[in-house]
PAZAPA-4460 file (N, C-alpha, C; in steps of 0.05 Angstrom, whole numbers, plus 32768, in hexadecimal, padded with zeros to 4 digits):
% residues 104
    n_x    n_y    n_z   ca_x   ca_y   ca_z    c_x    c_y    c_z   seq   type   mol
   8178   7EDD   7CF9   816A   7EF7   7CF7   814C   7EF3   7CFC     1      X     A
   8140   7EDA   7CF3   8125   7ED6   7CF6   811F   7ED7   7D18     2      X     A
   813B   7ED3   7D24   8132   7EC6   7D41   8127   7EEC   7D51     3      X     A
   813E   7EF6   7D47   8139   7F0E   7D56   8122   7F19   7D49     4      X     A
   8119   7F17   7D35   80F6   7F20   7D2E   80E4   7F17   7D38     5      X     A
   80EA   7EFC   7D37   80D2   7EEB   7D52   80C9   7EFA   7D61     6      X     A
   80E4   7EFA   7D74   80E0   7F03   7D8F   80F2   7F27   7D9B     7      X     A
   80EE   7F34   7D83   80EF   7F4F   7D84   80DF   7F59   7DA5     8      X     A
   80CA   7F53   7D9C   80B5   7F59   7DB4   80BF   7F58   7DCE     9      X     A
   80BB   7F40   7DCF   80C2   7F32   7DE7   80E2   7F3B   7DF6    10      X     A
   80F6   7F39   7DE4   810F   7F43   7DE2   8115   7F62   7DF9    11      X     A
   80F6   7F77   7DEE   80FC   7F8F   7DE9   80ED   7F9D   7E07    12      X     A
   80D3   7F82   7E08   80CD   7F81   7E1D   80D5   7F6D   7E39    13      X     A
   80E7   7F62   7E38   80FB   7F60   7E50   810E   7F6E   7E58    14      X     A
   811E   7F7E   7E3D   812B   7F90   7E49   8123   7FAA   7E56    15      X     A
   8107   7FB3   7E4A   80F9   7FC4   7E56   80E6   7FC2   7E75    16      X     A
   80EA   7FA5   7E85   80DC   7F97   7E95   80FF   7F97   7EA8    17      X     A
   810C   7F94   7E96   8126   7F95   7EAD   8131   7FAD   7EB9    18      X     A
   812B   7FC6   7EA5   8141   7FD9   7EA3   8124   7FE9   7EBA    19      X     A
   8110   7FD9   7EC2   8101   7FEE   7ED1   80F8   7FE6   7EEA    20      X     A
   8108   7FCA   7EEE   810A   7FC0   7F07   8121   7FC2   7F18    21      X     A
   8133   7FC5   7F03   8153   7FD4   7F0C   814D   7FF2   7F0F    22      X     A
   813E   8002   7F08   813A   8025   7F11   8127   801C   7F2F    23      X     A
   8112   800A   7F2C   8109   8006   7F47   8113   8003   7F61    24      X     A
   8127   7FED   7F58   8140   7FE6   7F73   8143   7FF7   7F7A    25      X     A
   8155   8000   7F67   8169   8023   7F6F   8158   8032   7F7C    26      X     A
   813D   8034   7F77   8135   8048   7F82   812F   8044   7F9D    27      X     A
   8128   802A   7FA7   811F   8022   7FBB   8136   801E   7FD3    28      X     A
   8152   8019   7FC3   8171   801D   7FCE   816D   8034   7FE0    29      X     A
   815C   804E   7FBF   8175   8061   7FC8   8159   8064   7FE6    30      X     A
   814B   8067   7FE3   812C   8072   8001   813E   8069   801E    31      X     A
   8148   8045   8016   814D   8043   8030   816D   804E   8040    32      X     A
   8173   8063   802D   818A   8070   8038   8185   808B   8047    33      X     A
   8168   808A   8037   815C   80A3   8046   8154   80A9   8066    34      X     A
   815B   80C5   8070   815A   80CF   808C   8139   80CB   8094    35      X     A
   8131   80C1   80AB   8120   80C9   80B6   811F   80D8   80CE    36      X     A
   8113   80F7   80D4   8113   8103   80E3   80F1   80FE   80FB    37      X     A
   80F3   8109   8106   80E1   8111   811B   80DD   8125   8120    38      X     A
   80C6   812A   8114   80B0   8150   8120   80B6   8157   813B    39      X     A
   80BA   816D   813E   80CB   8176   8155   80AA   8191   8156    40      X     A
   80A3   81A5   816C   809C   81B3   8174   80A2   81C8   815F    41      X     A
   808F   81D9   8156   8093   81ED   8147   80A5   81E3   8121    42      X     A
   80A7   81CA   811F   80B7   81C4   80FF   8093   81C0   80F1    43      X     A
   809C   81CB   80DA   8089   81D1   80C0   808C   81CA   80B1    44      X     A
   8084   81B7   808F   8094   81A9   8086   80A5   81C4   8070    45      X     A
   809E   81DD   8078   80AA   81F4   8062   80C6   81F5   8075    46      X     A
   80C9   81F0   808D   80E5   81F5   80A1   80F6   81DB   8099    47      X     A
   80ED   81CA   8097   80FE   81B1   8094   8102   81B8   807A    48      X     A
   80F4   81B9   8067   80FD   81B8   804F   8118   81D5   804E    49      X     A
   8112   81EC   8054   8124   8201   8052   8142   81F1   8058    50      X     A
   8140   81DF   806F   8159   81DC   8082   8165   81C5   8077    51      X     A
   8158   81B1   805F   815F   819F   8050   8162   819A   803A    52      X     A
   814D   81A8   802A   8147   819F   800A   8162   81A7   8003    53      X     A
   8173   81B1   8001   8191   81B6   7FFD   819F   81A1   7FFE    54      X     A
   819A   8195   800A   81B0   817A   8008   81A8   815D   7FF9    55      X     A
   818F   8162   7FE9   8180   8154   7FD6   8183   815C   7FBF    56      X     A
   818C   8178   7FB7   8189   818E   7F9A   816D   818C   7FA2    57      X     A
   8160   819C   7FB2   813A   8195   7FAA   8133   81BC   7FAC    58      X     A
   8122   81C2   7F9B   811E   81D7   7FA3   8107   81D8   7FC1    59      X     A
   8100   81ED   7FD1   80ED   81E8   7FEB   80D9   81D9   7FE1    60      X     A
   80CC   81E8   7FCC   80AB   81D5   7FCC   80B2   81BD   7FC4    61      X     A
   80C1   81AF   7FB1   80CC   8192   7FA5   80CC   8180   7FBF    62      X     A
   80DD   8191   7FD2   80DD   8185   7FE8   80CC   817E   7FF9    63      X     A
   80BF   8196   7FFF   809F   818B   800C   8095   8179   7FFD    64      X     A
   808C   8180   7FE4   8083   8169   7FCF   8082   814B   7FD5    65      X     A
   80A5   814C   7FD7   80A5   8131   7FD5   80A8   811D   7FF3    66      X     A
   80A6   812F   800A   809D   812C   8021   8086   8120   802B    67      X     A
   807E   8138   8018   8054   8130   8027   8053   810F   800C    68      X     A
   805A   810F   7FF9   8051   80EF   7FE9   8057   80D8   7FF7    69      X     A
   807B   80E2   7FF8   8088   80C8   8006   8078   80C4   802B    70      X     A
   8071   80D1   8032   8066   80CA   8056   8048   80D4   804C    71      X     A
   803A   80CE   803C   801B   80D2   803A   8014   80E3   804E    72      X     A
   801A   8102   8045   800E   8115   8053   7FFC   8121   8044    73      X     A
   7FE7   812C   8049   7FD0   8135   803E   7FD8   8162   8048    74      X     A
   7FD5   816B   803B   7FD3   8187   8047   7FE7   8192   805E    75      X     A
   8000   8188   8059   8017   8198   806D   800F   8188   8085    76      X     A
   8000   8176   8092   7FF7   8173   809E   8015   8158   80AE    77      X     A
   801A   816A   80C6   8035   8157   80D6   802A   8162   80F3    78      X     A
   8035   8147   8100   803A   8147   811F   8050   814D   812D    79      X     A
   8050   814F   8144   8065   814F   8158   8065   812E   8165    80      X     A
   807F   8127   815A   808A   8108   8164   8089   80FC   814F    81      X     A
   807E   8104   812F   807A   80FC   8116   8093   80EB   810D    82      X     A
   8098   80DC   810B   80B9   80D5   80EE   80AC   80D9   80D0    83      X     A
   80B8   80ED   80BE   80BA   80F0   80AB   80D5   80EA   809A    84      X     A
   80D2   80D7   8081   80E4   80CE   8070   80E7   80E1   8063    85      X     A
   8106   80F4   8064   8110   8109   8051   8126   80FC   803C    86      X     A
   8122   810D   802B   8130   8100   8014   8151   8111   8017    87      X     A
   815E   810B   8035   8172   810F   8036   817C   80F6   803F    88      X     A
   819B   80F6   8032   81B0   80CF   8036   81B4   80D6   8055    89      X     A
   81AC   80C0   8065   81BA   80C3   807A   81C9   80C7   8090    90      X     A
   81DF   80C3   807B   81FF   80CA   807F   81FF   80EF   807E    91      X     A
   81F6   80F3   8069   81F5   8117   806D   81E7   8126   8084    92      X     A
   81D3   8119   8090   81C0   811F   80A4   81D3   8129   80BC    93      X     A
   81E0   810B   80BD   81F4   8107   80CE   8207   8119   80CF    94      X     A
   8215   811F   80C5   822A   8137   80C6   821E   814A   80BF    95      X     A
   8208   8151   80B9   81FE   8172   80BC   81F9   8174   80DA    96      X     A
   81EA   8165   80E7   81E8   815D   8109   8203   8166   8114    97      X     A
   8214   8155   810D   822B   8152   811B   823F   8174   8115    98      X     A
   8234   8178   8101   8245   81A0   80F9   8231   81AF   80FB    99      X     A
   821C   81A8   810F   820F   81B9   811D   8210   81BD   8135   100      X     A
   821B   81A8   8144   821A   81A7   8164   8240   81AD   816B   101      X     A
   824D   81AA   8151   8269   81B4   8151   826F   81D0   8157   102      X     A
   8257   81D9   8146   825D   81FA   8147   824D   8205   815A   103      X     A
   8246   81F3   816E   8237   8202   8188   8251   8208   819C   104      X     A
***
């Protein structure tokens, strides 16, 4: 019993040094599953977000939100020929693509 009072601390702080390098991974897992698109002529990041944040649960602005942090955009501010990292998997990208050009 003395041992675990020793090192309570230490104990409480590895598991707290573990359990937040294991949320880090994951998180870094989940980014690189993420779609990157390319700014096309006339896309806004309020159009992409309308035509995506759905397949994230994101509401529009969440989406922009988390657009402009993740690709360091300052003020809405996108190009034409841009790649932007959306926080959609891109397996879903994929078959929204693919049951879009189906139903042409």
């Amino acid at each position: 019993m003395r041992i675990i009072k020793k090192h309570f601390f230490s104990i409480v702080l590895m598991v707290v040094v573990l359990t937040s390098t294991v949320t880090y991974i994951n998180g870094l897992a989940q980014k690189e599953s993420y779609a990157t698109i390319e700014i096309e002529p006339g896309d806004t990041l309020w159009n992409i977000s309308k035509k995506y944040a759905e397949l994230h649960n994101f509401s529009t602005q969440k989406f922009v939100e988390w657009v402009e942090r993740e690709n360091n955009i300052d003020e809405d501010q996108i190009f034409i020929g841009q790649s932007l990292l959306i926080p959609v998997n891109q397996t879903e990208l994929q078959v929204l693509h693919e049951n879009i050009l189906a139903a042409k």
